[in-house]
Each structure stands twice: as structure tokens, then as C-alpha cells.
Phi, psi and omega in degrees: 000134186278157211205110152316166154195149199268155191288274234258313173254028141090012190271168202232155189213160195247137180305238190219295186313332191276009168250353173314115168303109163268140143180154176309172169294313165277338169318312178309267177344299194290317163286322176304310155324284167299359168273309167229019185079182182271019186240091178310329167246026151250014167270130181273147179225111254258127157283144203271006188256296202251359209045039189279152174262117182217168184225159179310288202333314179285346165274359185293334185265033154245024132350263186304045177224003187065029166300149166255193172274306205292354195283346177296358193253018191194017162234171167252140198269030199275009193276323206232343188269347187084049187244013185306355191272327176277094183269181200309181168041008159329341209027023134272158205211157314347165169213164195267037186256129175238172204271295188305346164325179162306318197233125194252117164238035150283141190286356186264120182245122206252139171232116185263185198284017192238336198096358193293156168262170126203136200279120144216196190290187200234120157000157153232141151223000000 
């Protein structure tokens, strides 16, 4: 486990990267399943900034602003809902927070069978 360690009392603290949820690409399916069936855009995902709750569903009607179905797992949908002014940790919700960003604080790190990663939002349960 990779490890900080603080200037003045030497404690050592766990990174960010060491809170990461890892799963496989199916896991990531399979857990997702068992939560919410099989119809991928009704499983919902907490944006990790503001805790706003959304589902793929909820981004169809931002389509033309160039929501996607997949963007529920790594945007917040105040990006596309008219919250551009609510930035992240804002403690308002909806927020303008995407995963790809500078500051990536999604908790999933999803790896599919090719090896690609992607950082996305976390379940809600």
C-alpha cells in the first residue's frame, strides 16, 4: 500500500489511490446487476463531489448538450442540468463535477480485458 507520510508527526496515511473499489469490467456488470437488474440505465451513481444521485436515464434528455447514456457513471448531471456555476465539494448538488477532470475523486477503478482503466462514480445503495 502506498503511503503519505505528514511533515510534522510522521504519520503515515493512505492515499487516495489505496481507497479505490478495483473491479474487473464484469465485476463492475455483475455487481451492478445484483443491485439493479439488467437494464444498465436505470443502475444509479452517486456523484463522489456533491452526492447527487442519477441514473443513464437521466442524461437522455441531454443529448443534444452531448450527454451520453455512460456519462451517469463519471459526470455529475448539474454539467448538463444548468449547475455550471456549482463547483465541486460545493455541498450543493446537482454540481458541474466530471471524473476526467484535474481532480479525478472517483471512488471505482473499472478495468476491462484489454487492460483499459476508468475512474467512475460509485453505486448508490
Amino acid at each position: 500500500m502506498a503511503e503519505s507520510k505528514t511533515k510534522d508527526s510522521g504519520v503515515k496515511r493512505p492515499t487516495l489511490n489505496d481507497r479505490l473499489k478495483r473491479l474487473t469490467l464484469k465485476e463492475w456488470e455483475e455487481e451492478g446487476t445484483r443491485l439493479f437488474g439488467p437494464e444498465m440505465l436505470k443502475w444509479k451513481f452517486v456523484c463522489p463531489s456533491c452526492g447527487n444521485i442519477q441514473t443513464a436515464e437521466d442524461f437522455r434528455k441531454y443529448k443534444d448538450q452531448g450527454a451520453e447514456p455512460d456519462s451517469a457513471t463519471h459526470k455529475c448531471i448539474g454539467r448538463y442540468s444548468g449547475a455550471g456555476d456549482v463547483v465541486m465539494c460545493s455541498g450543493k448538488s446537482p454540481c458541474n463535477y466530471t471524473g476526467y477532470g484535474l481532480f479525478n475523486i472517483c471512488p471505482v477503478l473499472v478495468t476491462d480485458e484489454n487492460g483499459k482503466e476508468l475512474r467512475c462514480f460509485g453505486f448508490h445503495v
